[in-house]
MARLONU-707406 format. One line per 4 residues: number of its first residue (from 1); their letters; for each residue y, z, x of C-alpha. Coordinates in steps of 0.5 Angstrom, whole numbers. Each point is the difference from the previous one (the first is absolute). Last residue first. Layout:
NUM	a	Y/Z/X | ... .
//
This chain:
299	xxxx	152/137/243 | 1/7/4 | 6/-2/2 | 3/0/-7 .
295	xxxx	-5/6/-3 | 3/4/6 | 8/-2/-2 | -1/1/-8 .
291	xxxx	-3/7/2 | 6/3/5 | 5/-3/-5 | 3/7/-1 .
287	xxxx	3/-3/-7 | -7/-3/-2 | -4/7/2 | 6/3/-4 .
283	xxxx	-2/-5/-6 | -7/2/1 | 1/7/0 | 5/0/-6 .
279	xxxx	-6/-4/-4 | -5/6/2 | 5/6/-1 | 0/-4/-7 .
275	xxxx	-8/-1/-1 | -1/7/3 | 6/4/-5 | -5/-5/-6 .
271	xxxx	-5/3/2 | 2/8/-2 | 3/5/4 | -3/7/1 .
267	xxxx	3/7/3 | -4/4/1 | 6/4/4 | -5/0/7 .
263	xxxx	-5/-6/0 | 3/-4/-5 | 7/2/2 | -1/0/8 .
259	xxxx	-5/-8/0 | 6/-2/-4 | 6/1/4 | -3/-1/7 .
255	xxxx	-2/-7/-2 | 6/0/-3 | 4/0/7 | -4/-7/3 .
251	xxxx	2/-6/-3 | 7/2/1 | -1/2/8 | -1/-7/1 .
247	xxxx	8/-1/-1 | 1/4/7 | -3/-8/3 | 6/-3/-3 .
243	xxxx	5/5/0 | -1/0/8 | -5/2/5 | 3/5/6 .
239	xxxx	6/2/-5 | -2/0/-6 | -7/4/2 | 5/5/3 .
235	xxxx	5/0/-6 | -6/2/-4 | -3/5/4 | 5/3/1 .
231	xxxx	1/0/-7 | -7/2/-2 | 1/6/5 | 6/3/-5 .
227	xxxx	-3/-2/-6 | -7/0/-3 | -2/5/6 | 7/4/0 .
223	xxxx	2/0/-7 | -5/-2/-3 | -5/5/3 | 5/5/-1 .
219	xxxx	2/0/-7 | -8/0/-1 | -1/6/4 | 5/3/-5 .
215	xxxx	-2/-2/-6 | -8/3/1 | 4/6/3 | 3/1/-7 .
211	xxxx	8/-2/-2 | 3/7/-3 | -1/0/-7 | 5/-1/-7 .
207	xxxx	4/-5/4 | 7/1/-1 | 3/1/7 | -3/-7/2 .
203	xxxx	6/-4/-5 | -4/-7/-1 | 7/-3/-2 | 6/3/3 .
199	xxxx	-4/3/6 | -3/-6/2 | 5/-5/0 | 5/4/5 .
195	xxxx	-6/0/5 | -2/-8/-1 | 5/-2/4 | 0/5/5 .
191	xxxx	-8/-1/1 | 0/-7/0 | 6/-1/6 | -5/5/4 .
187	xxxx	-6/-4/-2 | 3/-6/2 | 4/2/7 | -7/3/2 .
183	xxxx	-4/-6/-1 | 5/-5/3 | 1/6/7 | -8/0/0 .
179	xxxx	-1/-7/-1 | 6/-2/6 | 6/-4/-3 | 0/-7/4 .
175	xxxx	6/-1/-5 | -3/-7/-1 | -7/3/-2 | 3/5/-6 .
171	xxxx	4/-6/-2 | -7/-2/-4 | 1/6/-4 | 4/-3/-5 .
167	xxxx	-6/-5/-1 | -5/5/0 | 5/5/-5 | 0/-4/-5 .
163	xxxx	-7/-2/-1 | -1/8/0 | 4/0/-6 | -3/-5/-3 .
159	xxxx	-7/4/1 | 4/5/-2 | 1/-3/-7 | -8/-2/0 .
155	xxxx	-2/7/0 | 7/2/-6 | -4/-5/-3 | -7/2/-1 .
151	xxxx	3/7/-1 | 3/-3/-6 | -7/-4/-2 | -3/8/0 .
147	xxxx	3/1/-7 | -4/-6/-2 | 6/-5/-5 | -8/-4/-2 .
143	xxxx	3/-7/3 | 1/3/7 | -6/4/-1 | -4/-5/-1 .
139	xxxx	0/-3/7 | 4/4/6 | -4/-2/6 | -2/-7/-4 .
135	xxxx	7/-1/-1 | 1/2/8 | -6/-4/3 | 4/-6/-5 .
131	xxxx	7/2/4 | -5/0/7 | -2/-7/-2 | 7/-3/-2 .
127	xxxx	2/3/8 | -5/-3/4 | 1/-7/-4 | 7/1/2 .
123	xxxx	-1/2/7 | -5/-6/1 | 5/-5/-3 | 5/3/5 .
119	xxxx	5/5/-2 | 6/1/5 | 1/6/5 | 4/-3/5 .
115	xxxx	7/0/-3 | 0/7/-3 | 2/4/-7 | -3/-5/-5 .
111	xxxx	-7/-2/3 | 0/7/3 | 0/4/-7 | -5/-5/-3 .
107	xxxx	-5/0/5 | 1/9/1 | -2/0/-6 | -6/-3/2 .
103	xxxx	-1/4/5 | 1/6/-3 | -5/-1/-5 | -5/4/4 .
99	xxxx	4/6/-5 | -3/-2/-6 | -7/2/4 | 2/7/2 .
95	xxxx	3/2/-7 | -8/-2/-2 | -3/4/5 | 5/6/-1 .
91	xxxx	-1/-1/-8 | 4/0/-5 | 6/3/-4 | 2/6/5 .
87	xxxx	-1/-5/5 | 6/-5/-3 | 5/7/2 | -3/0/7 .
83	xxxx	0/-8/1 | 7/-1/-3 | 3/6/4 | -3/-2/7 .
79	xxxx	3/-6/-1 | 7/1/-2 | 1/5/7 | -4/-2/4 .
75	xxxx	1/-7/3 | 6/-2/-4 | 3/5/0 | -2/3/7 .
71	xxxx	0/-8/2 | 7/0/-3 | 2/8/3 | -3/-2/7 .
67	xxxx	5/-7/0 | 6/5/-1 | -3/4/5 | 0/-4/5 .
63	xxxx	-1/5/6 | 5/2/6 | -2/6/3 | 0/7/0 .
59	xxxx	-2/0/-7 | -7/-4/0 | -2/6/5 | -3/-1/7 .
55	xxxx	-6/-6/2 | -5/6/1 | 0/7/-3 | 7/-2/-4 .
51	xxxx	-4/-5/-2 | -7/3/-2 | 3/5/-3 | 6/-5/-5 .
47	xxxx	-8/-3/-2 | -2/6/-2 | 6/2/-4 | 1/-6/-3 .
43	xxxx	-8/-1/-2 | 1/7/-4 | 7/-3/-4 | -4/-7/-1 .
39	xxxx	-6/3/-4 | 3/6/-3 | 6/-3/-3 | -4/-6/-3 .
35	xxxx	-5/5/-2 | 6/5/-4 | 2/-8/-3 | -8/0/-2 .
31	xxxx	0/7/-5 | -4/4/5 | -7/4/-2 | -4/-5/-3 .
27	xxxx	4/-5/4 | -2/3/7 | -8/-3/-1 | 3/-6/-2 .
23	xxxx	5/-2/6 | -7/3/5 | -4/-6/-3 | 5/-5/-1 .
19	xxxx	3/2/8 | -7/-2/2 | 0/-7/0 | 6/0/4 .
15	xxxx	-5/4/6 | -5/-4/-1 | 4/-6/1 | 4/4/6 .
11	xxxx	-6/1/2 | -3/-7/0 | 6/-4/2 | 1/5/7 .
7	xxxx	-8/-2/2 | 2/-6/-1 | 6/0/5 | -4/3/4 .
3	xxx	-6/-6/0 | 6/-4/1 | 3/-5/-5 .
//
């Protein structure tokens, strides 16, 4: 990768990361779907600016939008749920955590549903060490029935969800869909989806408070920084450097995560959250295949 391409891994890492930090700061004001709303519906209409000032409006040209309400399904809408109702229950920094195991569902999902991603024995010992980073991750509180293991789950089931949604979006390079359009598309197909559902279930009319400053900020952070420009980015580094090379950026959100819980929400996670995050990093590290390539031809 180029020393550009980097620098976009690297805030868009950051910028990923934060999205916990700013998810729990509005869910002490907002129920999660609300969140889920505000996020996509405000990155919407940043992103539908930017093109109606520049590439021109989504709705004077001919667009995918079957394919933009699956990845917006997929991509946004099932995920984003998941994780912000799973943060009601645990820590942002654990929630970031769960969520590197994407790419190990992202193994098991592409394994069945394409034809040149198979597992290898490499893979499969990758994917037995990350499912044992899980275990110790979880740890007694799956046995003990812990409330917090249910919020555990809902994390680990958005990391299906988003397993889904990279081996769906692969399609996106074949359709040579500009990253601004594919960002746009999904967050506007999110933001129809997700209306309708929102006011049946959270129903905003009956908070008992209007949302406070704090909340506001922390909806627009998510919204534009973790979301509108993240996904720019996103599609970017998909573009220039592939999937492979876009995987690193796994390794590198819950370092954000945590430094932003600890050191402003006091959250604190205890050794057993490390050692599992440590068993996934290394089955990422074995998936990437970056480590065992240096170690081969450094012998």
């Amino acid at each position: 990768m180029t020393a550009r391409v980097w620098v976009w891994l690297l805030s868009l890492s950051v910028l990923w990361g934060g999205s916990f930090f700013f998810a729990k700061v509005a869910l002490g004001e907002l129920a999660p779907l609300s969140v889920v709303f505000g996020r996509v519906a405000l990155a919407a209409i940043a992103l539908n600016l930017v093109l109606a000032l520049t590439a021109g409006s989504l709705l004077q040209r001919k667009v995918p939008w079957r394919t933009f309400f699956a990845m917006g399904l997929l991509n946004n809408l099932v995920p984003f749920a998941l994780i912000f109702w799973g943060q009601t229950q645990i820590a942002s920094g654990l929630a970031s955590i769960l969520n590197a195991t994407t790419p190990l569902f992202t193994l098991i999902v592409a394994h069945f549903l394409t034809q040149d991603e198979r597992i290898d024995a490499i893979k499969l010992g990758a994917l037995v060490i990350g499912i044992g980073g899980v275990v110790v991750l979880m740890g007694p509180d799956a046995l003990a029935g812990n409330h917090g293991v249910l919020g555990q789950l809902a994390c680990l089931g958005a990391a299906l969800s988003y397993a889904f949604a990279g081996v769906y979006g692969r399609r996106f390079k074949a359709m040579n869909i500009a990253p601004l359009d594919a960002a746009a598309g999904q967050v506007t197909a999110s933001t129809m989806l997700i209306l309708p559902i929102m006011l049946i279930v959270d129903q905003p009319w009956t908070l008992p408070a209007f949302p406070s400053a704090t909340a506001w900020a922390s909806l627009a952070g998510l919204a534009l920084l973790s979301t509108a420009l993240a996904y720019v980015l996103y599609f970017r580094i998909l573009a220039a450097a592939g999937a492979t090379n876009l995987l690193l950026v796994t390794f590198l959100i819950p370092v954000t995560a945590i430094l932003l819980g600890v050191a402003v929400l006091g959250e604190h996670l205890l050794p057993r959250h490390f050692a599992g995050m440590a068993l996934i990093g290394l089955s990422l590290a074995a998936i990437d295949g970056r480590l065992l390539n240096f170690l081969h031809t450094a012998k």
